[in-house]
N, C-alpha and C positions, 0 to 999 in steps of 0.2 A: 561532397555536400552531405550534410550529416540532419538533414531538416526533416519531423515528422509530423503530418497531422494527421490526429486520433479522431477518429467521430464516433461517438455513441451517447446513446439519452441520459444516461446512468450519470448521477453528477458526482453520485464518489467513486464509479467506476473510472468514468474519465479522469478524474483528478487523479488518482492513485496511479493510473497509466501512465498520466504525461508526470508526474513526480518519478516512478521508475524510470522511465527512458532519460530524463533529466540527469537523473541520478548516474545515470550507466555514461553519462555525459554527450546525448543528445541534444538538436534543439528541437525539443517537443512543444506541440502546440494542438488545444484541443478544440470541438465544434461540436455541440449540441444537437443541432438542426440544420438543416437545408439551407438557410441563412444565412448564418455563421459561415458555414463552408464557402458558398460563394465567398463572399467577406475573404476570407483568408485565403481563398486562392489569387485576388489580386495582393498580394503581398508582398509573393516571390513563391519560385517553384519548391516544390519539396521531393525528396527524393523517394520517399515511400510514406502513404497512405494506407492508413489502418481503421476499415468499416466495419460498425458491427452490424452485421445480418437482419434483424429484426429490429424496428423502431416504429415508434406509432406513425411518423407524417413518412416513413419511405425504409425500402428494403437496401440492403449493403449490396446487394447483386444486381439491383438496379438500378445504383448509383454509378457503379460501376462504368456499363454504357453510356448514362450521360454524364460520365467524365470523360470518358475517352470521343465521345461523338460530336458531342455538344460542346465541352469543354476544352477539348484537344491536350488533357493530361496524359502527360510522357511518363508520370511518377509511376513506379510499383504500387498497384492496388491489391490489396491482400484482404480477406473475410476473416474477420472476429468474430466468433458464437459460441456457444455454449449445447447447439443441436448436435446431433451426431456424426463421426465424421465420414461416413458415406453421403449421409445427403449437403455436409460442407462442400465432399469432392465433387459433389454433382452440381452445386452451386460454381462452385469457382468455373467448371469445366464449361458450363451454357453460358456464365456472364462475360470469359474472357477476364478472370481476376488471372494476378499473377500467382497468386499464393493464400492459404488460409493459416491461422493460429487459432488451435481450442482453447476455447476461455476454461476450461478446466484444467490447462499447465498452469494457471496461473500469473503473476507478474516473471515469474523465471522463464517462462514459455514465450510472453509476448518478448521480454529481451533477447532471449534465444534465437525465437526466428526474424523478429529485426536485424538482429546482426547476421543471418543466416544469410540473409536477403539484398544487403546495401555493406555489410563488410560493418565493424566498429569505425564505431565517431572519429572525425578528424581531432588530432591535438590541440593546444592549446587554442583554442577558440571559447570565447567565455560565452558561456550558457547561461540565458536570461531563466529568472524564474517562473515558474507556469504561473498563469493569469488564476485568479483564486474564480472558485465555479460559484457565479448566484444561487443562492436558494431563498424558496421562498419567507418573505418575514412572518411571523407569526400572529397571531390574533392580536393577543396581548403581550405584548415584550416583557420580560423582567429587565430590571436594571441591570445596565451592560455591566461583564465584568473587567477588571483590570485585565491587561492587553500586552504583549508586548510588539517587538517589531511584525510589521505585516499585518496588526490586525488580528494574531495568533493569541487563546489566550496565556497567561502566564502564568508558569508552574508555580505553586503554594509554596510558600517557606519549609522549608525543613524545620526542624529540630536546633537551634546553634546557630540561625541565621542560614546557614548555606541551602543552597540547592538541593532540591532532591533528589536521591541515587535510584535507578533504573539497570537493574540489568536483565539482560536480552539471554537467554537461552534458547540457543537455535542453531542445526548443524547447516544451517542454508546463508554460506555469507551475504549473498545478495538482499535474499530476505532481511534480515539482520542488519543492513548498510541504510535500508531505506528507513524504516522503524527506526534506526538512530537516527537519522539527516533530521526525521521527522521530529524526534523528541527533542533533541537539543537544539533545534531553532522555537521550539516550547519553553527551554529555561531549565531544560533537565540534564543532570550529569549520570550520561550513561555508558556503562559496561556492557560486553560482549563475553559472552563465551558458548563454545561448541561444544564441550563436552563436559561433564560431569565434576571432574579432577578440574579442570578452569575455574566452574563456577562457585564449587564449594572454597578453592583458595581465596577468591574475590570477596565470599559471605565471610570468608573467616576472620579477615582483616577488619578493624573499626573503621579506617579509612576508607575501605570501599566496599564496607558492609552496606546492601543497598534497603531499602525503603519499601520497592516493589519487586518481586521477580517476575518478567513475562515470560511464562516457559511453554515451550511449543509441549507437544504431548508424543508424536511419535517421530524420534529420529532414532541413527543407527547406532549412535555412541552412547545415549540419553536415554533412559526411562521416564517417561514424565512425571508417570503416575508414582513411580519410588522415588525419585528426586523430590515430588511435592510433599510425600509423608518425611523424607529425610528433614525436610525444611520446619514443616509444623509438628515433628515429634519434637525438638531440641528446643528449651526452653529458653536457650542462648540467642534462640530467631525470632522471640514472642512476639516481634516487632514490625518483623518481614510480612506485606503482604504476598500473598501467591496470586494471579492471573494468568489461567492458560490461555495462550495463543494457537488457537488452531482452527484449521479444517474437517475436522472431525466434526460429528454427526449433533445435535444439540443433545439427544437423551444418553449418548456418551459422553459428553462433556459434563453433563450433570450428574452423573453417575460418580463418575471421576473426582468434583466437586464435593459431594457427600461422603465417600469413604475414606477418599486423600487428604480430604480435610482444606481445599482451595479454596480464595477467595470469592471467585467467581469465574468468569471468561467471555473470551472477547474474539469473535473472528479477524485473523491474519488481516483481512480486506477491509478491515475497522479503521477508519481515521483515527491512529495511537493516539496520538495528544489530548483528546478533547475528553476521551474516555479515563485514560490515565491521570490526566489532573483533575476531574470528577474523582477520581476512588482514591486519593491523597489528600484531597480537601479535609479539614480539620472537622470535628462532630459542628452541626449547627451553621458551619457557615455556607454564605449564599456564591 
C-alpha cells in the first residue's frame, strides 16, 4: 500500500507536499486540522502519516498518541518541522513517532524519507490528483480570470499564437519534474535542463528558445549568477525573462537581481504557475 496523509496548517505547504508525493507516484492525501483527519481516517488505512509538529488547535507529537490510543493506527507516524533536530529526536523519542523529516531537506527530503520508510509506490495504480486546498475568498474579488482544466489559471498567449516556453534550470531532477507537472497542467511548454551546455543549446534554437528562464541560483554544474548575466548580456535574449528560483537568503536574491541584471525571483516553495503567468502577462492586462 502506497497511501499517505500529510497534516499540516500550511495550505501551500500541504499542497506542494501532497503534489510531490503524487508526483513520486504516491497516493497522497492532505488534512488541515483535527477534522479533516478524522475524516480521512474513516476512508481506508494509510501506510505512513506525516505530522507537522507545531500547529495552532494541536501538536504533531501529541497526535501521535491519540492515534495510536484513541485511534488504534497501525500507520508509520513520522514528525515534520522545521525546529531543531535534537529537540525533533527528543520529540519522536517521548511521543512513540516512528520517524521524523526536517522540513529543511525540503520536498527531496520528505520523498527521501517516505520512501526510506514504506519502500517506493506500488506500480501501475493510478494516482488521483490532490484535492485543490481552500483558501480564503477575498474582500472584493476581481473579475475571475480565464481558467483552464482544474480551475488552474491559463498560461497567456505567446507571441504566434503558441504556448509559452519555460525552461527550468536546475540540477535537482525531482525538483525540476514537479515545477514541470505543475506548469504544463498551466498551459505551458516547458524545457529542462541541468546544466549550463543543455540550457544555452535549448536558448539557442528559435524553436525552443524559451520566454522565461526559472534558474535555480546555486548548483554544482551551474553558476546562476553567470548564467543570468550570460543571458541579459546578449542582445539575441532581449526577450528572455530571467526568474531565480531559490532558497537563498531574500537580500542575496536581490543582490543577485541588481548586478546580474534578473528579472525578479521566486522561492522554490512558490506555487509556479500562478507566479509565472503573472510575470508573462502582456503590459496592462488584467
Amino acid at each position: 500500500m502506497s497511501r499517505v496523509l500529510v497534516i499540516d496548517d500550511s495550505p501551500m505547504l500541504l499542497e506542494l507536499t501532497v503534489r510531490a508525493l503524487t508526483a513520486a507516484g504516491y497516493e497522497a492525501i492532505g488534512a488541515p486540522d483535527l477534522a479533516t483527519l478524522n475524516q480521512k481516517l474513516t476512508e481506508g488505512p494509510f501506510a505512513l502519516i506525516l505530522m507537522d509538529v507545531n500547529m495552532p488547535e494541536m501538536f504533531g507529537d501529541d497526535v501521535v498518541e491519540y492515534l495510536r490510543t484513541v485511534k488504534g493506527v497501525t500507520s508509520k507516524l513520522v514528525l515534520y518541522s522545521d525546529i531543531s533536530e535534537q529537540e525533533l529526536e527528543a520529540k519522536v523519542k517521548n511521543s512513540g513517532a516512528d520517524g521524523y523529516i526536517l522540513k529543511s531537506g525540503g520536498l527531496e527530503g520528505v520523498l527521501g524519507g517516505v520512501m526510506g520508510m514504506i519502500g517506493a509506490p506500488a506500480l501501475n495504480i493510478p494516482v488521483p490528483a490532490p484535492a485543490p486546498v481552500a483558501a480564503p475568498a477575498p474582500a472584493a474579488a476581481p473579475a475571475a480570470p480565464a481558467t483552464g482544466s482544474g480551475g488552474l489559471p491559463k498560461a497567456p498567449m505567446a507571441a504566434g499564437g503558441r504556448k509559452p516556453r519555460i525552461l527550468i534550470v536546475d540540477d535537482s531532477e525531482m525538483t525540476a519534474r514537479i515545477i514541470e507537472a505543475d506548469l504544463v497542467s498551466k498551459g505551458f511548454e516547458v524545457h529542462v535542463a541541468d546544466t549550463a551546455d543543455k540550457a544555452t543549446k535549448i536558448i539557442l534554437k528559435k524553436q525552443t528558445r524559451p520566454d522565461l528562464v526559472l534558474l535555480d541560483v546555486r548548483m554544482p554544474n551551474v553558476n546562476g549568477e553567470q548564467f543570468c548575466r550570460f543571458i541579459k548580456s546578449n542582445s539575441l535574449f532581449k526577450g528572455i525573462k530571467v526568474l531565480l528560483c531559490s532558497g537563498e537568503n531574500v537580500e542575496e536574491l536581490q543582490r543577485i537581481c541588481r548586478e546580474a541584471g534578473a528579472d525578479g525571483y521566486i522561492p522554490k516553495d512558490a506555487v509556479m504557475g500562478n507566479l509565472v503567468a503573472k510575470e508573462l502577462m502582456p503590459p496592462g492586462a488584467e
